[in-house]
N, C-alpha and C positions, 0 to 999 in steps of 0.2 A: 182241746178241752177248754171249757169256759173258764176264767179265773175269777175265783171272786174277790170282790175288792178287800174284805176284813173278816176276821174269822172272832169269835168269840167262844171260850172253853166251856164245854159241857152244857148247852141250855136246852134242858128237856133231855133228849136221848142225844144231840148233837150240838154243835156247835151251826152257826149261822151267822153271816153278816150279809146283806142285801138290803135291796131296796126297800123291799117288805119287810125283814127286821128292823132294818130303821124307822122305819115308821108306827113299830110297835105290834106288828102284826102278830108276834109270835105269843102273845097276852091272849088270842082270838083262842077260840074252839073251832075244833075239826070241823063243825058243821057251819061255823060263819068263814071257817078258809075253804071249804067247798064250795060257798055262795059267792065267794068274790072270783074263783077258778071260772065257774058256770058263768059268770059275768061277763068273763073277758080277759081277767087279769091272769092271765096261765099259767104269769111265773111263780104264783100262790102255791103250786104244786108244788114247789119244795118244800115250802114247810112243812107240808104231811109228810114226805119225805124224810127228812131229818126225823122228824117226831116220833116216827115210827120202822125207822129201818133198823133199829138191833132188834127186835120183835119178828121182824120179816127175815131178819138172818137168819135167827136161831132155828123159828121151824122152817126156812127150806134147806139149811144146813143139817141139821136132823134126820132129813130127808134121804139128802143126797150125799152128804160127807167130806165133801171137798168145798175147801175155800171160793176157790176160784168158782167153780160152776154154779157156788151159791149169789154169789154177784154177775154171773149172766142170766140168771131165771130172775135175779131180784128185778134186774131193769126189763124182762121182758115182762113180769109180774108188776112194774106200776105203768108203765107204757100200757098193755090191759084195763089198768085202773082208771087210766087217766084217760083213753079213749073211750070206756062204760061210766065215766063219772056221771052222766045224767041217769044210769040204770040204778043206782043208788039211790033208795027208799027212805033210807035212812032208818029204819022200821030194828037194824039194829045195831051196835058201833060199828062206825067207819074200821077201827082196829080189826074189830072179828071180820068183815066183810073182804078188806084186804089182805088181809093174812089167807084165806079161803082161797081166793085167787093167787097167791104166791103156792101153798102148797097145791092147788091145782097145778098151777105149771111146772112144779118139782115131780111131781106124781106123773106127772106127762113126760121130762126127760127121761125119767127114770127107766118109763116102760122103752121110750123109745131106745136106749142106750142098751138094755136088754134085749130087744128084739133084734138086734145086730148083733151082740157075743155070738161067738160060736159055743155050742156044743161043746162040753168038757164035761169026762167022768166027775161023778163028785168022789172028795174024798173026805175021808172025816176031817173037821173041823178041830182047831182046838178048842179049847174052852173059853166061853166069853168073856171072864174074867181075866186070860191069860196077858194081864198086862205088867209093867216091867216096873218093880216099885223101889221108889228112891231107895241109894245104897246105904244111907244113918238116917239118925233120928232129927240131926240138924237140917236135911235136908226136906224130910215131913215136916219142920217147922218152917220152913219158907213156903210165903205164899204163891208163891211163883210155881212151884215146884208140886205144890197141893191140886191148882190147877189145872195141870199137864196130867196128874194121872186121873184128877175127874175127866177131864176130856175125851182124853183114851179111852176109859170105861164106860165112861157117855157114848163114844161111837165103837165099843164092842157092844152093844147090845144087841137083840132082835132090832129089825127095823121097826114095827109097829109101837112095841118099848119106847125106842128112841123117842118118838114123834111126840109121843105124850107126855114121858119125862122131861123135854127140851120146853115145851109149852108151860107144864104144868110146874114144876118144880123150878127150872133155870127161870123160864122169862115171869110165872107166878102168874098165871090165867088162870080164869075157874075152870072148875069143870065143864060147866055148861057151854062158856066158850071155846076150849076144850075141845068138846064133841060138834061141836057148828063147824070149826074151823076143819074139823079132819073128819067129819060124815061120818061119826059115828057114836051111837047112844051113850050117852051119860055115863051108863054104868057100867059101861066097855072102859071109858076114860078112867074108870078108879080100878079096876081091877087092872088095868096095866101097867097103871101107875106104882100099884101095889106090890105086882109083883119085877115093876125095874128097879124098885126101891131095894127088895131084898138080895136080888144080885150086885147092886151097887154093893151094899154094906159088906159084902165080903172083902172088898178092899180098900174101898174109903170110909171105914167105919171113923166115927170123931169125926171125918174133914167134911161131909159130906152137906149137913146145912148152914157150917159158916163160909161154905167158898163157891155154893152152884150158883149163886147169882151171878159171881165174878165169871164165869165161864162162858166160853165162848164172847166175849165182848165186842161190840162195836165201835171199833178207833174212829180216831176221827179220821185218817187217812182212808180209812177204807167208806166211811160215811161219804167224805167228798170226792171218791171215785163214783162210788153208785151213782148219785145226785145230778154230778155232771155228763157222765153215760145219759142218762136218763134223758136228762136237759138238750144233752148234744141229738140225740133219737126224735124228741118230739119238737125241736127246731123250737123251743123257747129261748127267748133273751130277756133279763129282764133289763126296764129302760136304769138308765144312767141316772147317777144318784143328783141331786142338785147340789150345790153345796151352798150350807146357810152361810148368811149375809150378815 
C-alpha cells in the first residue's frame, strides 16, 4: 500500500495530504483536475477520488449490501473511470457520470453472484421492516444507535427501493440525477422514493430526517483503503514532495 505522507481531517468528503493538495490542488474543480489527469499528471486522480467516494459508496452499497464488496466494485468502478477518462464529454457532472459506472459495475456483480447461487425453494419472507429496535428510550436518543436501526431498515428494503432511497434521501441527489445514474425515468425515482419513505416511517418515524445523512458514512480509513487499492492497480506514484527552503 502507498503511505501518504500527511493526512488532513475531513476536506470535501475526505481527507488528503499529497503533492497535489499541497500545492492547493484540491481549490480546482473536477473539470480542471480532469484536465491536469488528461495532461499527464495521473496522480490528480485522487482527488476525485476522495472527493467523491462516500457518493460512490453509498449507491454501490445500496446495491449490493455488504461493506467489503462495496470497496472492490468501488476500485474496479474508478480503475473504469480512470482508464474512460477521455470518454468523458463532460456534457454532464463528472459525479452523475461516475457514479453510473459504479452502480453499473454493482449491477454486474450482482447478476453475476446470482447466476452462480443455486436453486433454493423460496420461502416466505419476513417482513421488511422486521428489524430489532433499541431496548429504551435512552437508547433511541443516542445517535449512534438511531443509526444502526436506519441502516438495517435501509438495507431491508426491496432492492430497487434501496437504490433510490441511498441516492436520493441519504447522499441528497436529485431526482434527475437520480434517474441518469440508475437508468431509469424521473418519475420511477419519486415513486420509489415515495413509497421507501412510507416503509421506512414504520420504524424510524422522528429519526429518520435528522440522521440519514449520517448513515452509512465514509471514514477516512476506509477513504484511504479505496484510494490506495486504486492507486496501487493503476501503478500511479505521485512524485515526492520538495521541501520549502
Amino acid at each position: 500500500m502507498r503511505v501518504l505522507a500527511t493526512r488532513l481531517s475531513h476536506l470535501e468528503a475526505s481527507a488528503i495530504a499529497s503533492p497535489v493538495a499541497a500545492s492547493g490542488s484540491l481549490g480546482l474543480t473536477d473539470s480542471q483536475v480532469i484536465a491536469r489527469v488528461r495532461a499527464g499528471e495521473a496522480w490528480c486522480f485522487e482527488i476525485l477520488m476522495r472527493r467523491h467516494n462516500r457518493r460512490v459508496f453509498r449507491a454501490v452499497r445500496a446495491i449490493l449490501k455488504r461493506d467489503d464488496e462495496a470497496e472492490d466494485v468501488m476500485q474496479d468502478a474508478y480503475v473504469r473511470a480512470f482508464e474512460h477518462l477521455a470518454d468523458f464529454r463532460q456534457d454532464a457532472a463528472f459525479s452523475t457520470w461516475l457514479t453510473r459506472i459504479a452502480v453499473n459495475e454493482a449491477l454486474a456483480r450482482l447478476r453475476r453472484e446470482r447466476r452462480f447461487q443455486p436453486h433454493e425453494p423460496q420461502h416466505e419472507e419476513p417482513s421488511p421492516m422486521s428489524v430489532d429496535s433499541p431496548q429504551s428510550p435512552e437508547q433511541l436518543a443516542n445517535a449512534r444507535e438511531l443509526r444502526v436501526v436506519l441502516e438495517r431498515a435501509i438495507d431491508a428494503l426491496p432492492d430497487d427501493f434501496r437504490a433510490v432511497f441511498m441516492l436520493r434521501a441519504v447522499e441528497q441527489m436529485t431526482g434527475l440525477e437520480t434517474a441518469e445514474c440508475l437508468g431509469i425515468p424521473e418519475e420511477t425515482v419519486k415513486t420509489r422514493l415515495h413509497r421507501a419513505r412510507l416503509r421506512l416511517q414504520e420504524i424510524v418515524v422522528g429519526s429518520l430526517n435528522s440522521n440519514c445523512e449520517r448513515a452509512f458514512d465514509f471514514h477516512l480509513s476506509r477513504c484511504d483503503r479505496v484510494v490506495e487499492g486504486v492507486l496501487d492497480r493503476l501503478g500511479i506514484r505521485a512524485p515526492e514532495l520538495v521541501p520549502a527552503r
